[in-house]
N, C-alpha and C positions, 0 to 999 in steps of 0.2 A: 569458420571457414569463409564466412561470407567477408569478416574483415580484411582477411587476407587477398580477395578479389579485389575490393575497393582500393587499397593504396596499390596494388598490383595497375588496376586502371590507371589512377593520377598518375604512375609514374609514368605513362606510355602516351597521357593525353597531352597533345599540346598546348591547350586552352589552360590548364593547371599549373603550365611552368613561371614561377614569379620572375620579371625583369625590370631592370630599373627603366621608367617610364620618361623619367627629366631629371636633369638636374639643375637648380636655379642658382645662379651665383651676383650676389646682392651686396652694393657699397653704396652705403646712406652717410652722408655727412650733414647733414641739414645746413646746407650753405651752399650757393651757386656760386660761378666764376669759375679763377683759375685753379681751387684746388677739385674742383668735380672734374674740369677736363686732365688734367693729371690723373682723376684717378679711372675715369676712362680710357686713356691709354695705358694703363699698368688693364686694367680689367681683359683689354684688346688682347694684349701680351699673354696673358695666362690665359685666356680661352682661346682664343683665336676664332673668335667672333666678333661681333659689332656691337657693342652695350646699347641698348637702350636709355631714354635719361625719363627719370619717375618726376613727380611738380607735387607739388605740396597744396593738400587737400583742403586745408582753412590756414587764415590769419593768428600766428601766435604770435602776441606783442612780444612778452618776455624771453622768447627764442628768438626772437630778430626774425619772424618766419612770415610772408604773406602769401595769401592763396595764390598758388599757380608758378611760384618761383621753383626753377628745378631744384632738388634738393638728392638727387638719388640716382643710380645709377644699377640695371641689370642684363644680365644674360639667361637665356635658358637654354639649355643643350640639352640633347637625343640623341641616342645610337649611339656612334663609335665616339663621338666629339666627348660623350657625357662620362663614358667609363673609362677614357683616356685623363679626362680632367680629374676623375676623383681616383685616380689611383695617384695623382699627385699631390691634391687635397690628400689623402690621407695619410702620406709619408709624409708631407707638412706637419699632421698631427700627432703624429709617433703609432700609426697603425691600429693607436686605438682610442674608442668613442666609449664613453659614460650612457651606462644604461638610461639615463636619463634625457638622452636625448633622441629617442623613439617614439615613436605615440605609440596607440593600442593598432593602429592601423596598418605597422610596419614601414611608416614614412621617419627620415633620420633627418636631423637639422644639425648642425655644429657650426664653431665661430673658426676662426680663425687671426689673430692677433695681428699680425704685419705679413703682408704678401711674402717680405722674403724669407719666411718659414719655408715656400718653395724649392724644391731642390733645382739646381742650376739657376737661380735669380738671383743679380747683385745687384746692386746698391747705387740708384742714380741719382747723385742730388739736384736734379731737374726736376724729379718725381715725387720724390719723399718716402714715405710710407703709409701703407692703410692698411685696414684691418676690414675682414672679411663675410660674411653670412653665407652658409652650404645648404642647401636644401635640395634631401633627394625624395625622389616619391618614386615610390617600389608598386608596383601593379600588375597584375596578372593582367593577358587578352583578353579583349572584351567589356572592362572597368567600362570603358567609352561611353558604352549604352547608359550608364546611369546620368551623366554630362550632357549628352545631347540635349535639345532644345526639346524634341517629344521623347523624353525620359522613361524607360521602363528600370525596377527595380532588379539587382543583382543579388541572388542570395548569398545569406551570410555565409556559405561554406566556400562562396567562392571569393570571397573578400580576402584581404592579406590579412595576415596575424603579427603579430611583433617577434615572434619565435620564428617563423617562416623567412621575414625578412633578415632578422638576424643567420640564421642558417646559409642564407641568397650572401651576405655580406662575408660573410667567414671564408666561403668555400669562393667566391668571383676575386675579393680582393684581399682576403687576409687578413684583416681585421681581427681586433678584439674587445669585446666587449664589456666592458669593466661595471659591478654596480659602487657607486661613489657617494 
C-alpha cells in the first residue's frame, strides 16, 4: 500500500518531473579561419543563436595546433529554443539514438554527419558542409543546488536514471531507442 502512495506522490510532485535542462550544439574543426566562420554561420542558421568560438588549450605540433588559436565553435540552448532544435536533430537522425549513447545519468549525446541531414536545409557552396555534436542533459528541478558554488548534496532518488530519461525522450519527441 505504502508503494502505491509513493509513485501516487511523484506523480503529482512537480519537483519529480524530469525536463531537458540544455542542449549543447558543438562544431570542432581544429583549424581557425575561413572554414570556422562558415561553420558558424551554418551553426547561426540551425539554432538561431549566436555560437560562441572555443581556442585551443595547448600547442600540438603534429595537428598544426597552438595554444589559444580558435579551433571550435558552440551553442547552448534552454526552453523552447532547446526542444524546438532537437526535434529537428532528431528527424536529422531518423528518430532514433543507439542505447549507447546515454550515460547512467539519463544525459544523451549523438553525432550528426553533415548539417544537411536537416530537414528543410540545402546545400550552399559558399558553406560546404560539417558535421555535428548533440548534447542533451535531462534534469529534474532542483539538480542546481548540487552546482552551485556552496554545494549541498542531492539524493540519489532524486537524480535521473537512464530509463527515466529514456521514458522523457519517447513520450516528448518520439524517439527510439535502439540497443546496437
Amino acid at each position: 500500500m505504502a508503494a502505491v502512495a509513493s509513485t501516487a506522490a511523484q506523480a503529482v510532485n512537480p519537483m519529480r518531473s524530469p525536463r531537458i535542462d540544455k542542449v549543447v550544439v558543438n562544431i570542432s574543426l581544429g583549424e581557425s579561419g575561413e572554414p570556422l566562420e562558415r561553420a558558424r554561420k551554418i551553426l547561426a542558421q540551425l539554432t538561431g543563436a549566436k555560437p560562441c568560438v572555443r581556442r585551443a588549450k595547448k600547442t600540438i605540433r603534429d595537428f598544426g595546433l597552438r595554444k589559444g588559436e580558435p579551433t571550435a565553435c558552440l551553442v547552448t540552448l534552454r526552453g523552447e529554443k532547446a526542444e524546438a532544435f532537437l526535434k529537428k536533430a532528431f528527424s536529422a537522425i531518423g528518430d532514433r539514438v543507439p542505447f549507447r549513447s546515454l550515460d547512467p545519468y539519463g544525459n544523451l549525446s549523438f553525432g550528426i554527419r553533415e548539417h544537411l541531414q536537416f530537414p528543410g536545409t540545402r546545400y550552399d557552396p559558399e558553406l560546404g558542409t560539417v558535421g555535428m555534436d548533440v548534447s542533451v542533459h535531462v534534469a529534474r528541478p532542483g539538480e542546481r543546488v548540487a552546482r552551485r558554488r556552496r554545494a549541498a548534496k542531492i539524493g540519489t532518488r532524486h537524480r535521473m536514471t537512464r530509463d527515466e530519461s529514456i521514458a522523457l525522450l519517447k513520450e516528448r519527441f518520439g524517439i527510439e531507442v535502439v540497443a546496437e
